[in-house]
C-alpha positions in Angstrom: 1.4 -19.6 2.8 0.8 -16.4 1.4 1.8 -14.8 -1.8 3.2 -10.9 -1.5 3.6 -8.9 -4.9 4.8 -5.6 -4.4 4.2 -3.0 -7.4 6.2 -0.3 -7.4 4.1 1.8 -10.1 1.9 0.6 -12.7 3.8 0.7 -16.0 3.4 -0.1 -19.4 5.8 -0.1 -22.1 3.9 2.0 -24.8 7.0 1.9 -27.2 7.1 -1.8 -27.2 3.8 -2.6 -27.6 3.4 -0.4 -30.5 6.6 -1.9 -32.3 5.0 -5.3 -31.7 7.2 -6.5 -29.0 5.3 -9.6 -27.9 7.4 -9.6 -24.8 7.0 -5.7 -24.3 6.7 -4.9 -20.3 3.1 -4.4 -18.5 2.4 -4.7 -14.8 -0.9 -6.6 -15.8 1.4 -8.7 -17.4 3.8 -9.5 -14.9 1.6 -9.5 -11.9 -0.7 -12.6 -14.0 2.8 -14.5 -14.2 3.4 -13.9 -10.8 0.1 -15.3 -9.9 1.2 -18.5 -11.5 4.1 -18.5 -9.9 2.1 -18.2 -6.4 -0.8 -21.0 -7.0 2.0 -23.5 -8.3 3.3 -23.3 -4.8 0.1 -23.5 -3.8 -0.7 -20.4 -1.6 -3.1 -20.3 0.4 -3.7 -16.2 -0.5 -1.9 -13.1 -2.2 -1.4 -9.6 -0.2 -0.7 -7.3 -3.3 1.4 -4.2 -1.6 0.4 -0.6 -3.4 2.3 1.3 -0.5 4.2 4.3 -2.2 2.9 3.4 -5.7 2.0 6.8 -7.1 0.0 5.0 -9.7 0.7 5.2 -13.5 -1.4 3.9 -16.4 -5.5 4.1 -16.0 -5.8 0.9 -18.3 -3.2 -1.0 -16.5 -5.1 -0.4 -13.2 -8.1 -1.5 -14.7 -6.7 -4.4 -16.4 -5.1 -5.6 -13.3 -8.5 -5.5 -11.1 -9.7 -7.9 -14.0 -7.5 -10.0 -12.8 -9.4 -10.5 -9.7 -12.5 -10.3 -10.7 -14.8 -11.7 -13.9 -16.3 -9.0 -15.5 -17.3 -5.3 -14.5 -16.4 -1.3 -14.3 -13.7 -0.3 -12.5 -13.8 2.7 -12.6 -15.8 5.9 -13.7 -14.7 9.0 -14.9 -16.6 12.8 -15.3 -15.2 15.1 -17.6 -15.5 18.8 -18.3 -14.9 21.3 -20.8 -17.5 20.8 -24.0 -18.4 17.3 -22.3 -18.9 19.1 -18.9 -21.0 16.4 -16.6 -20.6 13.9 -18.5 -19.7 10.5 -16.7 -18.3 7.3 -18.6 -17.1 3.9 -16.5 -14.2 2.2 -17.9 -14.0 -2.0 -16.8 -12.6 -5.0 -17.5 -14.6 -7.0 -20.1 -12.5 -10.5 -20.0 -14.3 -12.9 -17.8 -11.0 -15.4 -16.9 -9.8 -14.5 -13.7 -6.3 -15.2 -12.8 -6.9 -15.0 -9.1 -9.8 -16.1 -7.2 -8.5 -16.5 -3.6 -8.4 -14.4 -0.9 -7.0 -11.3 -1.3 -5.9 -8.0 0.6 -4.2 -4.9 -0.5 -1.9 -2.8 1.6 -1.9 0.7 1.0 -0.3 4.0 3.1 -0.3 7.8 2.2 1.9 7.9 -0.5 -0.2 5.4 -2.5 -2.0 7.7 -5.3 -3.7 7.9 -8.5 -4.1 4.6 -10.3 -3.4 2.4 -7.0 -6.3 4.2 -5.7 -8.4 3.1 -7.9 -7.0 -0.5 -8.1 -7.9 -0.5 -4.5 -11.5 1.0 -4.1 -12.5 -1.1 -6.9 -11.4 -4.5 -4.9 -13.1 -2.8 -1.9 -16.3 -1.8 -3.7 -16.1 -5.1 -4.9 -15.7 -6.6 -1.3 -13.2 -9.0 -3.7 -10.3 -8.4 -0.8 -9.7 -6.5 1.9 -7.7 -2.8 2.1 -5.4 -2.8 5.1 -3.1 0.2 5.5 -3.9 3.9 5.9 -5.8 6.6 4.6 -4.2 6.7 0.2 -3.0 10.3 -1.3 -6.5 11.4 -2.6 -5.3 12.2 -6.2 -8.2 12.2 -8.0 -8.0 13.9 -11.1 -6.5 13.6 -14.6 -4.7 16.6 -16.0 -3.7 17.0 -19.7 -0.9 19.4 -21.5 -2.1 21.7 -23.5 0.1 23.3 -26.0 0.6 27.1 -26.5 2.4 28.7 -28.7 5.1 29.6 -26.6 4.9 27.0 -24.1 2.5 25.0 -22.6 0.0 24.3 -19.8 -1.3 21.6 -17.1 -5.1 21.8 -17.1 -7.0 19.8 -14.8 -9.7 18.1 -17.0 -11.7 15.5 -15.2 -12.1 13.3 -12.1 -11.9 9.9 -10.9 -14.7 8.0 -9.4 -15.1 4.7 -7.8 -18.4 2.1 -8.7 -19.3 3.2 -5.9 -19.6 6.7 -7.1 -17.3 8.3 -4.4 -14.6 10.3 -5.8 -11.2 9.3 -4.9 -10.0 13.0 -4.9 -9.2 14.6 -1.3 -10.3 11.7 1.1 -8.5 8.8 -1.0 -9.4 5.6 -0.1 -10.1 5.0 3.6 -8.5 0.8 4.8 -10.9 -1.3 5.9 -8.1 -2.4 8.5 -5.9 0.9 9.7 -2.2 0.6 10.3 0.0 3.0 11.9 2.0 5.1 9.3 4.7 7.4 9.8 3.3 9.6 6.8 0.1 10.0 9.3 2.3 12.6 11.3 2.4 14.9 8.5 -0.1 17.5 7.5 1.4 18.5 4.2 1.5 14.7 2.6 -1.9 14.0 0.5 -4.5 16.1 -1.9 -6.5 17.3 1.1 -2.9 19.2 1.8 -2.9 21.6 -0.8 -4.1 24.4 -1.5 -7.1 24.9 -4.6 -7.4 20.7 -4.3 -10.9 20.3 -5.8 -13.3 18.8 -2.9 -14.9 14.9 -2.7 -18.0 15.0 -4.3 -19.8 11.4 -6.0 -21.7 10.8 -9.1 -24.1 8.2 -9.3 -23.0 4.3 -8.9 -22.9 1.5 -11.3 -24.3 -2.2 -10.6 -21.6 -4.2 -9.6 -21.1 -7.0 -7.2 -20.0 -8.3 -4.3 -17.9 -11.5 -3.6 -17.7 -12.0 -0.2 -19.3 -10.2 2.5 -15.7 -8.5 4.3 -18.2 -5.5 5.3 -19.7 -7.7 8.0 -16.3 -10.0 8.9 -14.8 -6.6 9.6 -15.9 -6.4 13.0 -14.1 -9.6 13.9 -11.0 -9.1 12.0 -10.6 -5.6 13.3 -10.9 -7.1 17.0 -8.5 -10.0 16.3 -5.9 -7.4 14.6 -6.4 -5.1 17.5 -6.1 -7.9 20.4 -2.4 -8.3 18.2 -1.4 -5.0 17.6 -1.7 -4.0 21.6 1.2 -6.3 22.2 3.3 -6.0 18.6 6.4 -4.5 19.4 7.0 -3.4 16.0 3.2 -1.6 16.3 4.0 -0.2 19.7 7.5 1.3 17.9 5.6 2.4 15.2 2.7 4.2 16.9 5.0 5.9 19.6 7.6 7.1 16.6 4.3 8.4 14.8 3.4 10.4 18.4 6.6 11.5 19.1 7.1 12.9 14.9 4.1 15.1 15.6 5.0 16.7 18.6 8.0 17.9 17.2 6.7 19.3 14.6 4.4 21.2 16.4 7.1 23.0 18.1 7.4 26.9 16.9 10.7 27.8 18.2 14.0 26.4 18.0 17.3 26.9 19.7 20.1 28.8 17.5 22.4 27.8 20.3 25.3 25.6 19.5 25.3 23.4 22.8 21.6 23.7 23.5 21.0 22.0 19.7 23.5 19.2 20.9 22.2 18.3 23.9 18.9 18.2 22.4 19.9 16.1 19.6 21.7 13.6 21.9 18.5 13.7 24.0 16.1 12.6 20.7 18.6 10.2 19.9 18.7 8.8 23.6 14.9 8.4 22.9 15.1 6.7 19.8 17.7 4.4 21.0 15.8 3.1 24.2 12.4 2.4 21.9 14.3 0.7 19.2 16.1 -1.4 22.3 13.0 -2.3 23.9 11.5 -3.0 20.1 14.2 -5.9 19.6 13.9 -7.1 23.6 10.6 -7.6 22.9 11.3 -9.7 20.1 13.9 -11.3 21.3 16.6 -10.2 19.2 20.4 -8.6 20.1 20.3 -5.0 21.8 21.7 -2.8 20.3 24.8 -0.7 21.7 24.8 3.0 22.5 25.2 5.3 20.4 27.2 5.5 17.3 25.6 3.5 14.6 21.9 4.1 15.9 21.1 6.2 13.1 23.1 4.4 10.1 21.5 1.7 7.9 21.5 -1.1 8.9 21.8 -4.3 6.4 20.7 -7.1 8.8 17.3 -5.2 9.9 16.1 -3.2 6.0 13.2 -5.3 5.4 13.9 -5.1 1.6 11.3 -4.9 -1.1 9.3 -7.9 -2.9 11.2 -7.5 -6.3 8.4 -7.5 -9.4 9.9 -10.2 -11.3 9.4 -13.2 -8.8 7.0 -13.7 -6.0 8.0 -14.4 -2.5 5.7 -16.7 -0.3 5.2 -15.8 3.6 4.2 -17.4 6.6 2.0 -15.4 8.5 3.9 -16.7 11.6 7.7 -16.6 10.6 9.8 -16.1 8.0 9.5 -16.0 4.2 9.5 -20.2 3.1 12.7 -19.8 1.3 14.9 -18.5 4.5 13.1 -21.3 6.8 14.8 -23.7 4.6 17.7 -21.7 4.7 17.9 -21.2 8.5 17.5 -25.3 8.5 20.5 -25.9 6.4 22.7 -23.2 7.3 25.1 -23.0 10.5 25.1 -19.3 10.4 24.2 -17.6 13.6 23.7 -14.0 12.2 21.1 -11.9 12.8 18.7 -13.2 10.4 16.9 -10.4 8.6 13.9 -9.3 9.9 10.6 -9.4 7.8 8.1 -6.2 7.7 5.9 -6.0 10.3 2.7 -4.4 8.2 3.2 -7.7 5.7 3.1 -10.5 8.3 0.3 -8.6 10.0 -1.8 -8.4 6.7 -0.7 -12.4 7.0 -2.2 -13.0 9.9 -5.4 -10.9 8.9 -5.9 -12.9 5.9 -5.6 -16.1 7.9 -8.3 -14.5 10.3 -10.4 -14.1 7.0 -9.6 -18.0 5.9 -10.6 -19.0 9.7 -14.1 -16.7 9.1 -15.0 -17.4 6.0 -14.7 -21.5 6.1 
């Protein structure tokens, strides 16, 4: 079994908290109840999804690493202006740990700020492992200044991981690569714009390790890979990510009417014959030409884990709750389809399990 929590964004309710609302809402918060939620059905571990969480509050990042681990910085920040240089780590001081299993956390492009720094400080940490693709690279904190006719957005010191490696630019690289679509464009991420301060590092802090993932990497990554050359859903993904950039490489398009038609029917002829051989693959009802290939469809939106209950996963199937269902139910629809990255990062954490003892 294994626990998914996806957070959106890490949020605090400042408002709340400062009236004295005991029940005032923090993503530390809920995430710790979720936890609960996840050992009392006894999972085996969690996969805590960060993909297109644009971050949020600094303290709730850190406070949410400390769930994970006992004590220790999390992260270290160098300011500038009259404290120009000077470098102070922030960290979780609380030695209960909510969570001591194994962990990973899935990542992609559009993950940035305060995720990225959730997620080097479990790698640093070698607490879980970082599956996905290369984060955002927003590294810096900026802070409003008021003028008298307005105001400005200065950019007034930088992020840094234990480690010491910035997070600006680079972001933070998975231990475990998937394929993202967000891969086949240039202009998503810091490195992308133009005046992005570079990646630089100050010096590290002592700090831990609690397992040795460095050195099971080399495993895992060959047991992921011996998978992914025959997933369907990573062969889909891969050639959409392909085909994406070689369109937009093209420097010239057609202003005629039927020339644009014919090559639209062509790119969605293309699109229909992958996403047909995707579902042969797996077994599930082709689909019929042409009409509804590029509407949504219900049946196969792998919908988000919701932040307010867990769901629990078999890295082999479907999500416990709709095994029961499919063995109850005389329903022969489609039955939803789960994401692909998820039960892989399943399967990779049952690689760990298997490693590890």
């Amino acid at each position: 079994k294994i626990g998914i929590i996806d957070l959106p964004t890490f949020y605090f309710d400042f408002e709340a908290a400062a009236r004295g609302d005991e029940d005032f809402k923090s993503s530390t918060r809920d995430v710790r109840t979720l936890l609960e939620e996840l050992k009392g059905e006894s999972v085996d571990a969690v996969v805590v999804d960060l993909r297109n969480n644009g971050g949020g509050s600094l303290s709730e990042a850190n406070q949410l690493v400390g769930l994970f681990i006992e004590t220790g910085a999390t992260v270290q920040i160098r300011y500038s202006g009259i404290r120009n240089g000077f470098t102070r780590s922030f960290g979780d001081n609380d030695p209960e740990v909510a969570y001591s299993g194994p962990l990973a956390v899935l990542v992609n492009r559009t993950s940035a700020s305060a995720s990225e720094i959730f997620a080097g400080a479990i790698q640093d940490y070698q607490r879980g492992i970082v599956l996905g693709s290369q984060t955002f690279g927003k590294g810096t904190v900026q802070e409003i200044i008021p003028m008298d006719y307005g105001q400005v957005k200065l950019t007034r010191s930088k992020f840094y991981r234990i480690s010491g490696a910035s997070t600006q630019h680079r972001g933070v690289m998975p231990d475990i690569e998937f394929p993202d679509i967000y891969n086949a464009y240039e202009d998503i991420g810091e490195s992308s714009l133009d005046g992005a301060l570079p990646w630089d590092t100050v010096r590290p802090v002592e700090y831990r390790s609690y397992h040795s993932i460095q050195a099971m990497l080399p495993e895992l990554k060959t047991l992921h890979e011996q998978r992914a050359q025959t997933s369907p859903d990573f062969i889909y993904l891969t050639d959409q990510i392909e085909r994406t950039k070689e369109l937009r490489k093209r420097e010239q398009l057609s202003l005629n009417e039927a020339a644009v038609k014919i090559e639209r029917e062509e790119n969605r002829r293309i699109e229909f014959e992958a996403e047909n051989m995707r579902r042969f693959l797996k077994g599930l009802p082709l689909r019929e030409w042409v009409a509804d290939i590029n509407t949504s469809d219900e049946e196969d939106e792998t919908t988000a884990q919701i932040d307010t209950e867990p769901t629990v996963v078999d890295p082999d199937g479907l999500a416990n709750d709709e095994l029961a269902e499919a063995e109850t139910t005389e329903d022969t629809s489609e039955q939803e389809e789960e994401d692909p990255l998820l039960l892989e990062s399943g399967k990779i954490l049952a690689d760990f399990m298997a490693i590890n003892g």
